[in-house]
LUMPAKE-928885 format. One record per residue (C-alpha): x, y, z; residue in one letter; residue number from 0. Coordinates in nm, 2 decimals. Each point is the difference from the previous one (the first is absolute). Last residue first. Example, Ala and Ser with C-alpha at 12.3 -4.5 7.8 and 13.67 -1.06 7.14 Angstrom:
<sites>
SITE      px      py      pz  code  pos
SITE    1.37   -0.11    0.71     S    1
SITE   -0.14   -0.34    0.07     A    0
</sites>
This chain:
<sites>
SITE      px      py      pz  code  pos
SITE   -3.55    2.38   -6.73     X  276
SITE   -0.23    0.18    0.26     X  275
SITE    0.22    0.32   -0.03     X  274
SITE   -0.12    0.07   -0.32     X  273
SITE   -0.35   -0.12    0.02     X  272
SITE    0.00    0.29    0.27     X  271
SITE    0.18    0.29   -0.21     X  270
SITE   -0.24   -0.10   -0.30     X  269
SITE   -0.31    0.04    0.24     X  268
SITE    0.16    0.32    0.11     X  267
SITE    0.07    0.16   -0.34     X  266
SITE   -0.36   -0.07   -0.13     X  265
SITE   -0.15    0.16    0.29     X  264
SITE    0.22    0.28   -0.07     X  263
SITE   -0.12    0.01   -0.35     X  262
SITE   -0.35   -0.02    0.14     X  261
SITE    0.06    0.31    0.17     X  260
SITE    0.16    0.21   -0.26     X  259
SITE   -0.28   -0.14   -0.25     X  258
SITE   -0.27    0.15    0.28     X  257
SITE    0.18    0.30    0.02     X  256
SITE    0.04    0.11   -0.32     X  255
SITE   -0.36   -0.07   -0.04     X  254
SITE   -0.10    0.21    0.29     X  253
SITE    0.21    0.26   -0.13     X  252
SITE   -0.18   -0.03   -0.36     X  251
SITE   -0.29   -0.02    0.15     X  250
SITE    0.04    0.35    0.19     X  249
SITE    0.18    0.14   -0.29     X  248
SITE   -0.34   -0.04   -0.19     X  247
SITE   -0.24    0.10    0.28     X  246
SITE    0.23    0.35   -0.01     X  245
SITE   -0.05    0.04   -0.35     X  244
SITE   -0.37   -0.07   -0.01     X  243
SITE   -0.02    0.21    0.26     X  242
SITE    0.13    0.30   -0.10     X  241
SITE    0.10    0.19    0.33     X  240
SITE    0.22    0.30   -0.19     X  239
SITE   -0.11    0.05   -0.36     X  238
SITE   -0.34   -0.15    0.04     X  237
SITE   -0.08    0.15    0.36     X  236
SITE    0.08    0.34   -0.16     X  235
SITE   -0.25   -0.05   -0.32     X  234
SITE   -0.26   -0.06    0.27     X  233
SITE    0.09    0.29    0.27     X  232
SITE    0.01    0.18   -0.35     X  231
SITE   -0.40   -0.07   -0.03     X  230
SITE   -0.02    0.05    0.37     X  229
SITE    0.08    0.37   -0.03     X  228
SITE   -0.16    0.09   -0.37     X  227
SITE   -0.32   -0.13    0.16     X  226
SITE    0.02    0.15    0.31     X  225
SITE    0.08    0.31   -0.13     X  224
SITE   -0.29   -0.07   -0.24     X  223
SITE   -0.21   -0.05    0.27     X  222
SITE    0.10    0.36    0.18     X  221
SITE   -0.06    0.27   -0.28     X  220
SITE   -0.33   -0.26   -0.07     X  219
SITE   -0.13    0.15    0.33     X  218
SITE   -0.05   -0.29    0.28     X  217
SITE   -0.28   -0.20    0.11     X  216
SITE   -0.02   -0.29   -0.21     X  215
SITE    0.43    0.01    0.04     X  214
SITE   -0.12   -0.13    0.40     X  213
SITE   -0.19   -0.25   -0.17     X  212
SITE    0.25   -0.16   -0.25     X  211
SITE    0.31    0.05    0.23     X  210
SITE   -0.17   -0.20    0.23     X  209
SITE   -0.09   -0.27   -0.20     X  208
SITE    0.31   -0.01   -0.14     X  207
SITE    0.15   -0.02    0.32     X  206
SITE   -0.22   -0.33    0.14     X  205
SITE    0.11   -0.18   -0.28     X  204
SITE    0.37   -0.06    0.05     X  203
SITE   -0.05    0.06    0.35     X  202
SITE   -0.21   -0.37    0.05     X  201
SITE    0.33   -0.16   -0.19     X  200
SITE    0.26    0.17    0.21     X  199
SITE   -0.24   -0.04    0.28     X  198
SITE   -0.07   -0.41   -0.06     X  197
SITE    0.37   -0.13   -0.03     X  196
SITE    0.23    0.02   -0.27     X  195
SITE    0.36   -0.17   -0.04     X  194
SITE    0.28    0.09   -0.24     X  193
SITE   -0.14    0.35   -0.06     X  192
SITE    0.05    0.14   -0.35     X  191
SITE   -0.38   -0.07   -0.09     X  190
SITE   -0.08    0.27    0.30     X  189
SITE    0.16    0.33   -0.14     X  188
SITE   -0.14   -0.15   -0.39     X  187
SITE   -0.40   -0.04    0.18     X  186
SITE    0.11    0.33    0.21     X  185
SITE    0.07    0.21   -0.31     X  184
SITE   -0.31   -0.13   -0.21     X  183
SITE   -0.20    0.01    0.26     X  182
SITE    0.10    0.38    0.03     X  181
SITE   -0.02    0.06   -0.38     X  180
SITE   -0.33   -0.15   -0.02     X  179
SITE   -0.16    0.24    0.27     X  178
SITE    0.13    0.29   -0.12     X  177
SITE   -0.14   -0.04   -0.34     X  176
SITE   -0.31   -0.10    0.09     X  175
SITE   -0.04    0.32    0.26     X  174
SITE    0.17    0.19   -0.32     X  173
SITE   -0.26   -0.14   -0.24     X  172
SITE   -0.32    0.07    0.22     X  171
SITE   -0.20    0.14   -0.30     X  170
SITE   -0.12    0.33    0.21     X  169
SITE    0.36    0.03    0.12     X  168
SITE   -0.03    0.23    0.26     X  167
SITE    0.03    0.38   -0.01     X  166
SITE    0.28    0.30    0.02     X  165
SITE    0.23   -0.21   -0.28     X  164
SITE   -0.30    0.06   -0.21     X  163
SITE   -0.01   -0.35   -0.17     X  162
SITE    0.00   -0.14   -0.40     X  161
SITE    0.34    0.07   -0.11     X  160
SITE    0.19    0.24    0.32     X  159
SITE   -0.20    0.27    0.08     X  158
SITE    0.10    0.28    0.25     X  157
SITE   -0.17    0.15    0.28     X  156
SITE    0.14   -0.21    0.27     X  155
SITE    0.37    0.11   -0.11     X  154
SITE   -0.09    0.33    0.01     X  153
SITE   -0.12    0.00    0.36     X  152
SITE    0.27   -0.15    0.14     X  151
SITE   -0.05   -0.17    0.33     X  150
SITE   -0.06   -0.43   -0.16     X  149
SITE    0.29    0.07   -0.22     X  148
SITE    0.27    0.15    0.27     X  147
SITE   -0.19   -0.25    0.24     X  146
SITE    0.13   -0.29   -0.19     X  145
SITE    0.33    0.10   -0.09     X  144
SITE    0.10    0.11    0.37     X  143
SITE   -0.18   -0.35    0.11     X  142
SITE    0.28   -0.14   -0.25     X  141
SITE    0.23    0.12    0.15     X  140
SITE   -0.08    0.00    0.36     X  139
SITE   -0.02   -0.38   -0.04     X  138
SITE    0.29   -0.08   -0.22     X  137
SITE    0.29    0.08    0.30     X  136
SITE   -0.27   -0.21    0.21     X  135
SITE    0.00   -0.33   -0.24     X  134
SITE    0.39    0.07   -0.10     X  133
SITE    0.09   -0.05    0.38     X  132
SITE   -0.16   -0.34    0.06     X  131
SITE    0.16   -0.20   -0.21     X  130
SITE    0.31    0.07    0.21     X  129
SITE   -0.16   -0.17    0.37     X  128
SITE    0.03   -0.34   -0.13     X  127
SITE    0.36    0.08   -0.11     X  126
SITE    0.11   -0.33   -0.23     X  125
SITE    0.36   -0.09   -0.10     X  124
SITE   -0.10   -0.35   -0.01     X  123
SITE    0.26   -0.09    0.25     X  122
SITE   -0.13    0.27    0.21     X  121
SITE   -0.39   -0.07   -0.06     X  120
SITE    0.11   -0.39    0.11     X  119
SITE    0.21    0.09    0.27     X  118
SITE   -0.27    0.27    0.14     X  117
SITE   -0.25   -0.33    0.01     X  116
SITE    0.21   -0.24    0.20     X  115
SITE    0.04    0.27    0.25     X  114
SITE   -0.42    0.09    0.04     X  113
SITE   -0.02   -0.38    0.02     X  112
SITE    0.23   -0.06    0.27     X  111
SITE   -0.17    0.29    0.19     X  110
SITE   -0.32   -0.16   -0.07     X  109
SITE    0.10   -0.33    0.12     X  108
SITE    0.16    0.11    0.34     X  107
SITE   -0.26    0.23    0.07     X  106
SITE   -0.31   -0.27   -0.01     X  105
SITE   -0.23   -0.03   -0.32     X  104
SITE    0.08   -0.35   -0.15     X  103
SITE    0.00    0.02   -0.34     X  102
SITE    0.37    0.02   -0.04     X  101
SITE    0.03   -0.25   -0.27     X  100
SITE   -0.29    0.08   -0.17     X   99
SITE    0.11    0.36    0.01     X   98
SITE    0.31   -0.06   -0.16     X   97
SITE   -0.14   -0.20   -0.29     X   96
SITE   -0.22    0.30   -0.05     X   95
SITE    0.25    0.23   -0.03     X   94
SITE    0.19   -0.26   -0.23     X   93
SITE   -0.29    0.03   -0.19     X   92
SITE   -0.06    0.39   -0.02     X   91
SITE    0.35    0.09   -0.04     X   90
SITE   -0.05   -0.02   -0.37     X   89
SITE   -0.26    0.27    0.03     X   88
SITE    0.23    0.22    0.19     X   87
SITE    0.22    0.01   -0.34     X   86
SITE   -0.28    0.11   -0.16     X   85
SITE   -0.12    0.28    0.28     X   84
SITE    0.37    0.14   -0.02     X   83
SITE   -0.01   -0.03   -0.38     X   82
SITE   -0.31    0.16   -0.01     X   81
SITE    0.00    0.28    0.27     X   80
SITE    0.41    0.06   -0.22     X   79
SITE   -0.19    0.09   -0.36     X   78
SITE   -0.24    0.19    0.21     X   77
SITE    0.25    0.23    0.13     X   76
SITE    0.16    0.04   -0.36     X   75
SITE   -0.33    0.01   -0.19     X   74
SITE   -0.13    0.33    0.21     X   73
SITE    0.20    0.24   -0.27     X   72
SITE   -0.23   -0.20   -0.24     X   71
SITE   -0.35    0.01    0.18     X   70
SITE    0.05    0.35    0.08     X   69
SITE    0.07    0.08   -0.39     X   68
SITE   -0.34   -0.23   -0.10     X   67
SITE   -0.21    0.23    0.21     X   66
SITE    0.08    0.29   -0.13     X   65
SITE   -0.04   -0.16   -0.34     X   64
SITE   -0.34   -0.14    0.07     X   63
SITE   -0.10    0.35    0.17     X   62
SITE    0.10    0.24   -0.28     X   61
SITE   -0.15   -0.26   -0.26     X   60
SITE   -0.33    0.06    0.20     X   59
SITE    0.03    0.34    0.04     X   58
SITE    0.06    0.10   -0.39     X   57
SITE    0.21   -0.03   -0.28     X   56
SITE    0.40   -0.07    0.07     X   55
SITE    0.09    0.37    0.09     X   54
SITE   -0.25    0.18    0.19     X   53
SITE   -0.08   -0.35    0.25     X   52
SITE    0.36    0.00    0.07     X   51
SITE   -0.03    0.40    0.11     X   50
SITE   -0.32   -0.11    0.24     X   49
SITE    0.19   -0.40    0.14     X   48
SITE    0.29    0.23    0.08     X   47
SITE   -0.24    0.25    0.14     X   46
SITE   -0.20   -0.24    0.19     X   45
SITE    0.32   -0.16    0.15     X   44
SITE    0.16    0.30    0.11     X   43
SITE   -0.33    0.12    0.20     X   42
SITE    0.00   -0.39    0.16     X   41
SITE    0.37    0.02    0.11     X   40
SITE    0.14    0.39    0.06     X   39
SITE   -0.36    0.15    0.13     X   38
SITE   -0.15   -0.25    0.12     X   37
SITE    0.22   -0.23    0.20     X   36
SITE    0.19    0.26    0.12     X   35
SITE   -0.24    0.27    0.11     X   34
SITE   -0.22    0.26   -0.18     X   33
SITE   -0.25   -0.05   -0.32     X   32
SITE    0.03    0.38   -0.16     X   31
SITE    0.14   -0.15   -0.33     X   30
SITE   -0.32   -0.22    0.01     X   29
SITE   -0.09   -0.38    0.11     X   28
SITE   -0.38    0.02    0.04     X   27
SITE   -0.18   -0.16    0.33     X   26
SITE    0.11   -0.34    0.08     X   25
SITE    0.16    0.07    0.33     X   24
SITE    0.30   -0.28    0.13     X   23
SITE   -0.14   -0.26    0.23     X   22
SITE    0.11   -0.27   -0.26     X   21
SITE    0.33    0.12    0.03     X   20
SITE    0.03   -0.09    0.36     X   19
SITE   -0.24   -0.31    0.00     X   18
SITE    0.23   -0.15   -0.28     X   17
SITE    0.31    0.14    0.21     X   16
SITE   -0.11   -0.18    0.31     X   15
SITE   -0.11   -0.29   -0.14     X   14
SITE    0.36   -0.06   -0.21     X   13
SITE    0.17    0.12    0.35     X   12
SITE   -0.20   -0.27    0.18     X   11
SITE    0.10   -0.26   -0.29     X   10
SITE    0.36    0.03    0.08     X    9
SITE   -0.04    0.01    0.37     X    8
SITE   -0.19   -0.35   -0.02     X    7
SITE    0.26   -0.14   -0.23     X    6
SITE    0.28    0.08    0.25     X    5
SITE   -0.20   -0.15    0.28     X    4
SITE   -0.04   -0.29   -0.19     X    3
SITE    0.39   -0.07   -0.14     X    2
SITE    0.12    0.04    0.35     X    1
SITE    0.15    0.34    0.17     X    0
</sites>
């Protein structure tokens, strides 16, 4: 099966389960709420987030740290997405080079291509397909999370500061706050690439916006998930893609590499006047 075709299948099952547990009901989750997805996942989640929310002052403190503990025991299957999307990104010239060389579109040069380009993810110790797997393991997840808040009843008609958790935020801080956080996790997810094109840099604005007027029409309960979410999605990026670290090593290789080079340069030249005497 090539590389495409494998890619295709991979995001088809992300569809299908996003279309799958977005079709799930919205009314009430209760003790009476049947089935599997109900009843053991979102029901368990509300009453985690319920007896949490009892013991550290309130809904909203019951959803920031409920939130915060998925986040954590998640770390470990983001922590290998990044690393398998970094070292990917270092692919991205020689995968490049590759297909300048083999830009020709007949069998024999795609084929060669499509070889060429499983040696270098092999030698890299690279899975295309791997970075994949933590995206819909954290899917259901964190749908579960966001449907136990958005179905409970009591966690809508809480207060957290200034909002009823039930109601929008009449001073549109959460939206705001939502919003930032997200261009502030692509803009550092994105400064760690060695080359940029026009998507990358076009997506780094277009979700904020996004985020920011879909949040304008959710409950508070569900901006300040969102806001306690992408704020550790930033604090996560630092500790495991930092950018400035990674740009850093970057020149420093290139630099290494460059003196190795011209040392060699030097060597030969010295090697010829050598053997001219």
């Amino acid at each position: 099966m090539t590389k495409k075709r494998k890619k295709i299948l991979s995001l088809s099952a992300v569809m299908s389960l996003t279309l799958l547990l977005a079709a799930c009901s919205n009314a009430p989750v209760t003790k009476h709420s049947t089935g599997l997805w109900d009843h053991y996942i979102v029901y368990n989640f509300s009453q985690f987030i319920i007896w949490l929310s009892n013991h550290i002052g309130g809904y909203g403190m019951g959803i920031i740290v409920f939130t915060l503990i998925i986040r954590v025991l998640l770390l470990p299957l983001m922590f290998y997405q990044t690393k398998m999307m970094m070292k990917t990104q270092e692919l991205t010239p020689k995968l490049k080079a590759l297909q300048k060389k083999y830009s020709s579109r007949d069998r024999e040069s795609m084929l060669k291509m499509q070889e060429e380009s499983r040696k270098l993810y092999k030698e890299a110790g690279v899975n295309p397909m791997a970075s994949m797997l933590p995206l819909i393991i954290q899917l259901p997840i964190m749908w579960a999370l966001y449907q136990a808040i958005w179905r409970t009843p009591e966690l809508k008609q809480g207060t957290f500061l200034w909002m009823q958790l039930g109601h929008l935020d009449q001073y549109y801080v959460m939206p705001i706050l939502a919003a930032l956080f997200t261009f502030i996790s692509s803009w550092l997810s994105m400064a760690s690439m060695p080359e940029k094109n026009g998507m990358t840099t076009a997506m780094t604005w277009f979700m904020p916006v996004m985020v920011f007027v879909m949040a304008l029409g959710f409950s508070s309960a569900i901006t300040l998930y969102w806001v306690v979410s992408n704020a550790f999605q930033v604090v996560q990026t630092l500790l495991i893609q930092n950018p400035f670290k990674i740009r850093r090593e970057r020149e420093e290789k290139q630099r290494a590499e460059r003196h190795r080079k011209r040392k060699l340069e030097k060597t030969k030249r010295r090697a010829y006047q050598s053997r001219r005497k």
